[in-house]
C-alpha positions as CSV (number, residue, x, y, z in Angstrom):
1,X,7.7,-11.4,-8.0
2,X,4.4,-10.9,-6.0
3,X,4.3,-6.9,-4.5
4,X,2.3,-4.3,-5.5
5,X,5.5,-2.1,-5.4
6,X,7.4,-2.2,-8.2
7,X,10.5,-0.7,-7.0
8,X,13.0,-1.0,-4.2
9,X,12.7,1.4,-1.0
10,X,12.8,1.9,2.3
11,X,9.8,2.2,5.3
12,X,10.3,2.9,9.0
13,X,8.0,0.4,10.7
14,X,6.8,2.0,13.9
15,X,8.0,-0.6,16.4
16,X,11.1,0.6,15.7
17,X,10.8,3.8,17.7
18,X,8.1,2.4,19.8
19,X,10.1,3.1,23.2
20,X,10.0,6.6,22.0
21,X,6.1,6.1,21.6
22,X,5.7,4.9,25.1
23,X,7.5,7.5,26.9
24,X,5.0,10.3,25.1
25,X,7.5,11.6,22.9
26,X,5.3,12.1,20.1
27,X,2.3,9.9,18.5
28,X,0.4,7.8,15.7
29,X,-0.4,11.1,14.0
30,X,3.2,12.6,14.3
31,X,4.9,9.2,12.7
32,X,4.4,11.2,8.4
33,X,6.5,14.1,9.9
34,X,9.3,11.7,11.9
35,X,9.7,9.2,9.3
36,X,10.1,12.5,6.7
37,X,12.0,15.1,9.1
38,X,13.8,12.8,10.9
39,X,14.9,10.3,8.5
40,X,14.2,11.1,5.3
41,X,11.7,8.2,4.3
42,X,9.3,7.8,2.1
43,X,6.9,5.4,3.6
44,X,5.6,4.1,7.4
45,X,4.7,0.8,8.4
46,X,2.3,0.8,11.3
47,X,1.7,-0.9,14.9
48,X,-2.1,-1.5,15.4
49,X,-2.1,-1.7,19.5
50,X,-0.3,2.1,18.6
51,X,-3.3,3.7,17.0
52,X,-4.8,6.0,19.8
53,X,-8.4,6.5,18.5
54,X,-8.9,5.0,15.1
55,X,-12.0,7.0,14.5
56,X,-13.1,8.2,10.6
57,X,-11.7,12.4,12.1
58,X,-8.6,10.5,13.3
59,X,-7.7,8.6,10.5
60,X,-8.5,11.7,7.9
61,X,-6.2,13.6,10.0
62,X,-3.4,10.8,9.7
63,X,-3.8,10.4,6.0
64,X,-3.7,14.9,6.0
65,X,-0.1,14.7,7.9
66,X,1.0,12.1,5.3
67,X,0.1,13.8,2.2
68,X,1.3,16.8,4.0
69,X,5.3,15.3,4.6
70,X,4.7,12.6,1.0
71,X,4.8,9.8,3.1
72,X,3.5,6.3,1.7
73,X,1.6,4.2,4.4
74,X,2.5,0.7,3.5
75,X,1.1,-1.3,5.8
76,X,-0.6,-1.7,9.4
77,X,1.2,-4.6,11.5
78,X,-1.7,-6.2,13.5
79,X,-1.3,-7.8,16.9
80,X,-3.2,-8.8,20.3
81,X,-6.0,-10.0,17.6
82,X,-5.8,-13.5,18.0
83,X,-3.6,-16.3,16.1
84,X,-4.4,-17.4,12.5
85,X,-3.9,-20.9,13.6
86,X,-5.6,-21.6,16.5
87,X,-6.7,-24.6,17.4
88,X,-10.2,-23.7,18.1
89,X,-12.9,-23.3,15.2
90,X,-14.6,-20.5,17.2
91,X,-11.0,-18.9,17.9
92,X,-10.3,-18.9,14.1
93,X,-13.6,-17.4,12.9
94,X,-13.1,-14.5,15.4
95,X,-9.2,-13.7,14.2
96,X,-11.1,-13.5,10.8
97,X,-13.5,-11.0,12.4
98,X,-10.7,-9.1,14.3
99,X,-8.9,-8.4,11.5
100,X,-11.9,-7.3,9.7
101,X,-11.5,-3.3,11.1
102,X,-7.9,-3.1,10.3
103,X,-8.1,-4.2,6.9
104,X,-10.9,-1.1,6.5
105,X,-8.4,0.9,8.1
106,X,-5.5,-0.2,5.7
107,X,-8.0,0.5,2.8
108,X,-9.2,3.7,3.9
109,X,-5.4,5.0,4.6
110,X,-4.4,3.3,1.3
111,X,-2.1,1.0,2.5
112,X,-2.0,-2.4,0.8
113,X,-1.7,-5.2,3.4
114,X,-2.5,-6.2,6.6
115,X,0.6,-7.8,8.4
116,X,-0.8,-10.8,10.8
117,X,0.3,-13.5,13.4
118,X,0.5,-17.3,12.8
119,X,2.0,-19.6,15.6
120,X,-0.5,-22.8,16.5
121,X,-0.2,-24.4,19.5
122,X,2.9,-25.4,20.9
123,X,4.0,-28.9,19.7
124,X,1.1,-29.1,16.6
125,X,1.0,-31.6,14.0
126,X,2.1,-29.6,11.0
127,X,-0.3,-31.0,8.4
128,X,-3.1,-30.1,11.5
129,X,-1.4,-26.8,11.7
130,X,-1.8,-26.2,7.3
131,X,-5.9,-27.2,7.7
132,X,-6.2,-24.7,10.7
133,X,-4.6,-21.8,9.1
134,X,-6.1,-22.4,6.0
135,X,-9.5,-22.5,7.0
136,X,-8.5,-19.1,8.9
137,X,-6.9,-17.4,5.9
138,X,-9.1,-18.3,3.2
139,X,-12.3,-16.4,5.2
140,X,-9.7,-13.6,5.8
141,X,-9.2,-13.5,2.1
142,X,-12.2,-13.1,1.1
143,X,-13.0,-10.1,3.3
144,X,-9.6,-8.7,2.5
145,X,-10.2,-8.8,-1.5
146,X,-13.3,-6.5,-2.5
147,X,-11.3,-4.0,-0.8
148,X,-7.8,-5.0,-2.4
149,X,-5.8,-5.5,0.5
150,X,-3.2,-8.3,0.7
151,X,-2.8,-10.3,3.8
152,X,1.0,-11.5,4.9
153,X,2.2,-13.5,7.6
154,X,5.3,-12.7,9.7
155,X,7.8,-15.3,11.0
156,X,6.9,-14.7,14.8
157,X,7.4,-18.0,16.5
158,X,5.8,-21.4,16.1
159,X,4.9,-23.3,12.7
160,X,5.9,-19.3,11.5
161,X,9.4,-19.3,11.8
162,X,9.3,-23.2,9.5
163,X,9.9,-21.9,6.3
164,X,8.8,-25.1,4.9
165,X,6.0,-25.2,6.8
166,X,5.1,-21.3,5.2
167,X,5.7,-22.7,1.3
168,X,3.6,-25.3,2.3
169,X,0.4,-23.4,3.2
170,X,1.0,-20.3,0.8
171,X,0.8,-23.3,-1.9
172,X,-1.8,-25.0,-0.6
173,X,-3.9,-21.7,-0.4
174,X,-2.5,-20.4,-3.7
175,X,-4.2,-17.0,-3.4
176,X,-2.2,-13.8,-4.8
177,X,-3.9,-11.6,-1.8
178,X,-1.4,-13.8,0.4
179,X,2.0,-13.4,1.6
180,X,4.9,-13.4,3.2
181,X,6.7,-10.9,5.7
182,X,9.8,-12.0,6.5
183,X,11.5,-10.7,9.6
184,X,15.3,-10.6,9.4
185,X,15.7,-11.2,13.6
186,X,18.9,-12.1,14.5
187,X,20.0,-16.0,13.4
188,X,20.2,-18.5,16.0
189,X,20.3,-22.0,16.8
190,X,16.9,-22.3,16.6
191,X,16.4,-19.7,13.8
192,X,18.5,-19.6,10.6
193,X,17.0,-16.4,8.7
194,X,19.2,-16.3,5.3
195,X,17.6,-19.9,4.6
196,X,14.1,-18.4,6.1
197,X,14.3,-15.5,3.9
198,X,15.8,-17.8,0.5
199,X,12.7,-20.3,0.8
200,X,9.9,-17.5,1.7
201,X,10.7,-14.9,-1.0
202,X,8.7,-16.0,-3.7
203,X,6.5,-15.0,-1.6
204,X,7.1,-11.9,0.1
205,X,5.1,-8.8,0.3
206,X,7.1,-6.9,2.4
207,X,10.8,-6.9,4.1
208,X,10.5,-6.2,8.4
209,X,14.3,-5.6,7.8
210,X,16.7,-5.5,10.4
211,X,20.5,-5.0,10.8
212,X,22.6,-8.4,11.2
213,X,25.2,-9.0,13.5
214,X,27.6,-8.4,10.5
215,X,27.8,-5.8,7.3
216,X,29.0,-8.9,5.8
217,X,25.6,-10.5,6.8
218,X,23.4,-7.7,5.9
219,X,24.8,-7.2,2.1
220,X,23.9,-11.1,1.5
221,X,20.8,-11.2,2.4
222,X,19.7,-7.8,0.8
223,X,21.7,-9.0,-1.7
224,X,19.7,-12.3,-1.8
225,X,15.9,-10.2,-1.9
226,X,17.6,-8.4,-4.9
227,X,18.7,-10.5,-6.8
228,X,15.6,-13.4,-6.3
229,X,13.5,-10.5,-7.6
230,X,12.1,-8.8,-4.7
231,X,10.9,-5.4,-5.5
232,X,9.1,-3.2,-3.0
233,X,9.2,-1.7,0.9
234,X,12.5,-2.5,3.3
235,X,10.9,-1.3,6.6
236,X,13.4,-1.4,8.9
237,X,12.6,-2.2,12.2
238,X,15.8,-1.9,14.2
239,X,15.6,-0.9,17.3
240,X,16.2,2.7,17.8
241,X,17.3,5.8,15.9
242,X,20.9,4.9,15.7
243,X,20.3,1.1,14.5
244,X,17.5,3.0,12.0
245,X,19.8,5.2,10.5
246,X,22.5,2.6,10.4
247,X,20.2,0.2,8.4
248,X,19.2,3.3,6.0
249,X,22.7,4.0,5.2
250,X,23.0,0.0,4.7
251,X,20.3,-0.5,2.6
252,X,21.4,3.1,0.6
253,X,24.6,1.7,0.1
254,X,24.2,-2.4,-0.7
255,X,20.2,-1.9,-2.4
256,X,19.5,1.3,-3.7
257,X,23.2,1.9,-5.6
258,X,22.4,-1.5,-7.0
């Protein structure tokens, strides 16, 4: 199973709370003491577009408050930096660049991966779509490796949310810095996630968890990561504190009692 955690836990990715975030109720630097205080947690998963000044006395300050509450910092979800498969050359070489400061960032707070966006235009030929992205993920790659951060993609809409599509270009990239994030959203007509998540895992990196519609739901498909041989960070994203410690007592009672 490809993650560089070898044991089953749960993260509180920042989005989660990020109403909270926008209303001024507490900051970037304050997430070590909420995720600890508040919820007992032992790692954060972070929102790049949430980062207030990511300058070298800001980011030692951040990595101070986690040490200080014995918080892990998993990852940084990155956003508003382009798509990996654009349909422009120029547009893929400058996602590459984009993404150049945040994997820094991830190294420097000893994270280990960069969480990125995938899409391509609406309607693209899929076997277009695989030579775009792959162009744009193997120059992230190489960036990403002298510094040991792995790269994963997130299901969030377009040749993303194919998990066919996914195995397809994690194969045809075959790179262990890549990976998947799979994002447990809701199912839908257009969306079925327990087939998303069963064909992605091999995969996967990291878990965006999120409560299902059902208990019934949610014990399958943690059930499913489990037993395929997933071992590493749950970071629930569920919106709000009452959804978040809903999915901790969830993932405590179907996961970590396993």
């Amino acid at each position: 199973m490809s993650s560089s955690y070898n044991k089953d836990d749960i993260s509180l990715a920042q989005w989660a709370l990020v109403e909270e975030i926008r209303a001024g109720q507490w900051k970037t630097l304050d997430f070590p003491r909420v995720a600890r205080e508040d919820f007992g947690l032992n790692g954060i998963e972070f929102v790049n577009t949430l980062f207030e000044v990511p300058t070298e006395g800001y980011l030692k300050k951040l990595k101070q408050n986690a040490a200080d509450h014995r918080v892990a910092m998993v990852l940084i979800m990155v956003d508003d930096e382009g798509d990996g498969c654009s349909h422009k050359r120029e547009e893929r070489k400058q996602f590459e660049i984009n993404h150049r400061k945040w994997i820094d960032i991830a190294h420097y707070l000893g994270c280990h991966a960069v969480r990125t966006n995938c899409r391509g235009p609406q309607n693209v030929d899929k076997q277009q779509a695989l030579e775009w992205a792959a162009e744009t993920y193997n120059m992230l790659l190489e960036y990403a490796k002298p510094a040991n951060i792995s790269i994963v993609i997130e299901n969030h809409g377009g040749v993303s949310n194919d998990p066919d599509w996914m195995v397809s270009l994690m194969k045809k990239i075959n790179n262990p810095g890549l990976g998947t994030y799979p994002d447990w959203r809701d199912p839908s007509s257009e969306f079925d996630n327990y087939t998303f998540l069963q064909k992605t895992l091999p995969y996967a990196k990291g878990m965006s968890y999120r409560n299902q519609p059902s208990e019934e739901l949610t014990a399958k498909m943690i059930k499913l990561s489990h037993d395929s041989g997933y071992r590493g960070w749950y970071g629930i994203e569920s919106k709000g504190r009452g959804e978040v410690n809903k999915g901790i007592a969830l993932l405590r009672k179907y996961l970590l009692n396993h």
